[in-house]
PLY file of the C-alpha trace (Angstrom):
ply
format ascii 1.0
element vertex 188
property float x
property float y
property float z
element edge 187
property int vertex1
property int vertex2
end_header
21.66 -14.34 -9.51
20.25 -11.29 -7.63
21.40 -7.71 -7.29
21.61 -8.33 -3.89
23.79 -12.11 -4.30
25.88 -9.70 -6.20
26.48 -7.22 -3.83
26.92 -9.97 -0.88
29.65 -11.29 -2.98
31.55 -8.25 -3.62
30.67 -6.34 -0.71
29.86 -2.98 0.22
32.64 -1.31 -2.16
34.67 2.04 -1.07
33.28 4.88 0.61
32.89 8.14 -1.75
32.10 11.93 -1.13
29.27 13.80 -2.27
28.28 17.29 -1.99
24.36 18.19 -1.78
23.01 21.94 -1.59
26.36 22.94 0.54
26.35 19.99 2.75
29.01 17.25 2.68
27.00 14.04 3.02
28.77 10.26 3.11
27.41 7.83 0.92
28.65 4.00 0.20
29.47 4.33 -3.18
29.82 0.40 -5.31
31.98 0.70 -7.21
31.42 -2.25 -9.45
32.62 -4.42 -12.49
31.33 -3.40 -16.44
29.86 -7.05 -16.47
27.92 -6.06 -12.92
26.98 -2.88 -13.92
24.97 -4.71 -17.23
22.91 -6.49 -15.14
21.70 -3.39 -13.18
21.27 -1.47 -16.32
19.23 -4.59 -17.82
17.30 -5.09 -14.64
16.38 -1.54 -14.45
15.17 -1.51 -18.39
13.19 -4.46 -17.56
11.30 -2.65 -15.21
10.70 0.27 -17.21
9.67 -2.00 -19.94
7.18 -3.93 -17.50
5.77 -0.43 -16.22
5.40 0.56 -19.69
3.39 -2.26 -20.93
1.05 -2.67 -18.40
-0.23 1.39 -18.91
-3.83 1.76 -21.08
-5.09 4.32 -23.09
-3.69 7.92 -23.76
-0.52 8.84 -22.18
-0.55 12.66 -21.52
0.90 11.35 -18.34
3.09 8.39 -18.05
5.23 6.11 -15.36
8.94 6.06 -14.88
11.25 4.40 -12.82
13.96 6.37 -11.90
17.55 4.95 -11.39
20.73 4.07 -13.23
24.09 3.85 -11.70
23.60 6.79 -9.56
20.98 4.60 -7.94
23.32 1.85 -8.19
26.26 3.33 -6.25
23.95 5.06 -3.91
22.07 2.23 -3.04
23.25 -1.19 -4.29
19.83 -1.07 -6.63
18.76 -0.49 -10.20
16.20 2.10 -8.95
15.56 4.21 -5.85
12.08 6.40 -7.46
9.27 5.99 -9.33
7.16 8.83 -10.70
4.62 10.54 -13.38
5.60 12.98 -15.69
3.62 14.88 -17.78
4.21 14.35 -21.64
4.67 17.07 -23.86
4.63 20.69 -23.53
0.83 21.47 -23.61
-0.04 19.24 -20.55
2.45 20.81 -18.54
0.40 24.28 -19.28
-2.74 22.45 -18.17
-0.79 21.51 -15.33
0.38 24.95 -14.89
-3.62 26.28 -15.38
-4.98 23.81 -13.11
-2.60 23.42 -10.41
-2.37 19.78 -10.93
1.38 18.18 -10.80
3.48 17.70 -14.09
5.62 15.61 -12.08
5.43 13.38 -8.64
7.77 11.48 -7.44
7.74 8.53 -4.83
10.81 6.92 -3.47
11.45 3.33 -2.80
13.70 3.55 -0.27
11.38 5.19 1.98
7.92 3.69 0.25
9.04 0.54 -0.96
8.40 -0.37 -4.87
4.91 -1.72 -4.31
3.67 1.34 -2.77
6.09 4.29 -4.88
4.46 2.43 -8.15
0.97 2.22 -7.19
0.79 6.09 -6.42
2.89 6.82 -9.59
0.27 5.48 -11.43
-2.58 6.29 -9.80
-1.30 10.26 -10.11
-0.49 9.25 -14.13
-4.14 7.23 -14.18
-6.03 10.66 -12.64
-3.48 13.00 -14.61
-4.56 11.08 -17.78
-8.49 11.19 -16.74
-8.60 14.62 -16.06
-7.32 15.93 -19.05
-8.70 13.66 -21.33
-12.44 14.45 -20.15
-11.15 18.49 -20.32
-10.74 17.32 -24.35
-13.20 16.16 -24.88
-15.28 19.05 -23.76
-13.37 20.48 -26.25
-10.82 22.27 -24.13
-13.01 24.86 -23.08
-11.98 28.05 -20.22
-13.72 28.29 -18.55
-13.71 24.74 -17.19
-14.85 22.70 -13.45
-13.49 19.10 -13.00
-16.91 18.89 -10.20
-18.48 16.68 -12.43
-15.46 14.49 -13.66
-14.54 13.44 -10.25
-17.98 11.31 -9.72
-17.01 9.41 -12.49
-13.44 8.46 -12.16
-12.86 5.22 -11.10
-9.63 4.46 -8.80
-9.37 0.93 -10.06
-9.02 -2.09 -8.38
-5.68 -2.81 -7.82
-5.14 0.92 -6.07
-7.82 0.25 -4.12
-6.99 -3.39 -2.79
-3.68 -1.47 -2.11
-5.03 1.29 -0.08
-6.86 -1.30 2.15
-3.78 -3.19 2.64
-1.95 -0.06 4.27
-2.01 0.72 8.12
-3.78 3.53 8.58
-1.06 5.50 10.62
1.69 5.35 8.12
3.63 7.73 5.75
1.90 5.89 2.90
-1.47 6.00 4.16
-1.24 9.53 4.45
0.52 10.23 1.16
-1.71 8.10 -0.85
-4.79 10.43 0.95
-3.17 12.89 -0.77
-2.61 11.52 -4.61
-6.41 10.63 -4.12
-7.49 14.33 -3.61
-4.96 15.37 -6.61
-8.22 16.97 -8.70
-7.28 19.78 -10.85
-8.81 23.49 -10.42
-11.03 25.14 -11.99
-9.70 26.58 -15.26
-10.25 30.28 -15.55
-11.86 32.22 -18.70
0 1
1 2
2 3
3 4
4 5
5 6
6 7
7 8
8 9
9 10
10 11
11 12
12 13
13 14
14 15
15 16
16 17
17 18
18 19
19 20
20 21
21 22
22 23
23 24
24 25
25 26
26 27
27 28
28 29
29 30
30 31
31 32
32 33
33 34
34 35
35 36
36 37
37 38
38 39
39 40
40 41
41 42
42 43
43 44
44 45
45 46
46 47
47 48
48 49
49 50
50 51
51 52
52 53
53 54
54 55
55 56
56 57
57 58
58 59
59 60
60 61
61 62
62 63
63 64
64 65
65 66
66 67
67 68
68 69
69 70
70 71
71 72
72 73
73 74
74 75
75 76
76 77
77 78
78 79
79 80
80 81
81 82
82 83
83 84
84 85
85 86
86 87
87 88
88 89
89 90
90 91
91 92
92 93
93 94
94 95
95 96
96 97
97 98
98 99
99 100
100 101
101 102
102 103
103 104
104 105
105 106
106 107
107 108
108 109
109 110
110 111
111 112
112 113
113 114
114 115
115 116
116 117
117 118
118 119
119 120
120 121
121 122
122 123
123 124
124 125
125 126
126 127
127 128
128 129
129 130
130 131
131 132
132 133
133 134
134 135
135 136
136 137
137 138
138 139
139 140
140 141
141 142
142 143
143 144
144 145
145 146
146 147
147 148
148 149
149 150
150 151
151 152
152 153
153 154
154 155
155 156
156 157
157 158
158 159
159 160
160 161
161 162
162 163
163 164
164 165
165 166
166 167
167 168
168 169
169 170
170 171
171 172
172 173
173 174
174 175
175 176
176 177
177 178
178 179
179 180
180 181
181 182
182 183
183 184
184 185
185 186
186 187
């Protein structure tokens, strides 16, 4: 059974409260059985755990869906982002130094999972690049990523993606950006 069989069985649930920067907001709160709640925990683990496995190489960046029941009473799903994060505390000082993001984050709701995962990773896959070519220059200051863009390779998939998008639309335009996501020059 689906998340959303579930929630067309039990319906929307009762309406609950919330309070964001000052401003009282509405949202359709579920709330929902333990048993129910399981299966959104599991699904949502079993997406991390397929994002996980599919990732190559170093991680100095890595992919995360974002939910839990927040996302769950929110939104009647197991998720509602996925970003990159930065891992550990040294590449978020590169980060820092070079201006590139620790952390990016793409929501479903408004990018759909397809599209919020393929510019997660590509911001992890360029994160990872970047930083792994400033290594193995031997971490030098200073340092130009000029020459590293020429060689990094968008992949496939991301670019298959890209062509499938309409060239007007909030995620053509964001995933112009996550393309041009090159660090800066490091300084001496």
């Amino acid at each position: 059974m689906t998340m959303q069989e579930i929630l067309d069985i039990i319906g929307t649930g009762t309406k609950h409260a919330s309070t964001t920067s000052g401003s009282s907001h509405q949202h359709d709160a579920i709330d929902l059985p333990a048993d129910v709640l399981a299966l959104f925990h599991s699904e949502l683990e079993d997406q991390r755990l397929q994002l996980t496995n599919e990732v190559d190489g170093e991680m100095y960046f890595f992919t995360k869906i974002l939910g839990g029941e927040w996302a769950q009473q929110r939104t009647g799903h197991a998720s509602s982002d996925i970003g990159s994060f930065a891992r550990g505390a040294e590449v978020k000082l590169w980060c820092r130094g070079t201006g590139f993001p620790a952390s990016k984050t793409y929501s479903i709701r408004a990018y759909g999972h397809i599209s919020a995962r393929a510019m997660a990773e590509q911001v992890a896959k360029r994160g990872n690049y970047f930083y792994q070519m400033w290594l193995d220059a031997g971490a030098p200051a200073p340092y130009s990523f000029d020459e590293c863009v020429v060689d990094f390779d968008e992949g496939f998939e991301f670019k298959s993606w890209m062509l499938c998008q309409q060239i007007n639309s909030k995620t053509y335009r964001e995933a112009l950006k996550v393309q041009q996501m090159i660090p800066l020059r490091i300084q001496a």
